[in-house]
C-alpha angles and dihedrals in degrees: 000000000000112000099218135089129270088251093061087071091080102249093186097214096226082062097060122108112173118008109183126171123186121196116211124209115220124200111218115262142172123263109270093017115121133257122269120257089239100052094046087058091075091064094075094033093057087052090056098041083046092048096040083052095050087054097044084061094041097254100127090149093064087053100099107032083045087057101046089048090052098052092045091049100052097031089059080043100053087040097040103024127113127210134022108311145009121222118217111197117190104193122184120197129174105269097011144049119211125200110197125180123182105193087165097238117137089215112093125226112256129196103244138182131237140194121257093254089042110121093202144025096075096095097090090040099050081052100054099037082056106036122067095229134012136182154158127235116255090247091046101235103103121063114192138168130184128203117206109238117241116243123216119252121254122249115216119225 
C-alpha cells in the first residue's frame, strides 16, 4: 500500500469529470459491536450510486471490481472506524477513477493476510489485488484505491 492522499497523484481539475462525497452518519457503539442495520444499508447503496455512475460515463467494465471495492472500503470503515461518520468520495477522472473513505481511525488500513478458514481480513487485500493503486492517508485516516480506466481500442482506417 502507498502512504499518501488521492489528490498526490497529480488529478489535474480540468480532468475531472464527477466528483461526489457522502457523508455517512454513525451512531456511537461500542468497540466489537456490530454495525447498525441501517448503517450497513449504505453499503450497498454506495455500490449502486458508484456502478449507475460507471455507466453514465460509459465504464461498464469497472462495474464489478468498483463494487466490490466500495463495499470492502466502507465496510472496514463502519466496523473500524472512530468518530461520528464516515465519508465515502467517488472521483472520476479521465483516464482514473479514485475511491476515497475517511472513517476517522488513526490507525491506517493494512493489507493482511488470513488463513484459509479465516471469515474476515481479506477486505484490504482483495482492494489492493483489483485497483491499480491503493493507499492510506498519512494520517491514516483516509483509505483509498484508483483503477485505471480502459481505453477503447482504436479502429484503422
Amino acid at each position: 500500500m502507498i502512504i499518501g492522499e488521492v489528490e498526490d497523484l497529480g488529478l489535474a481539475s480540468e480532468a475531472v469529470r464527477d466528483d461526489l462525497t457522502l457523508s455517512i452518519q454513525r451512531d456511537p457503539r461500542r468497540e466489537g459491536r456490530s454495525i447498525a442495520e441501517h448503517e450497513g444499508q449504505w453499503v450497498g447503496r454506495l455500490r449502486r450510486i458508484g456502478a449507475a455512475k460507471l455507466r453514465h460515463w460509459g465504464i461498464p467494465s469497472l462495474v464489478e471490481d468498483a463494487e466490490l471495492a466500495i463495499s470492502e472500503l466502507v465496510t472496514n470503515a463502519l466496523l473500524h472506524g472512530k468518530g461520528d461518520q464516515v465519508a465515502f468520495r467517488f472521483l472520476l477522472a479521465a483516464d482514473v477513477l479514485a475511491l476515497e473513505v475517511e472513517d476517522g481511525s488513526p490507525e491506517p488500513a493494512h493489507v493482511s493476510t488470513a488463513d484459509p478458514y479465516d471469515e474476515n481480513g481479506r477486505g484490504m487485500f482483495i482492494v489492493s489485488a483489483l485497483s491499480t493503486l491503493c493507499g492510506v492517508s498519512t494520517d491514516g485516516t483516509k483509505t483509498w484505491c484508483t483503477f485505471t480506466i480502459p481505453t477503447a481500442p482504436r479502429r484503422s482506417r
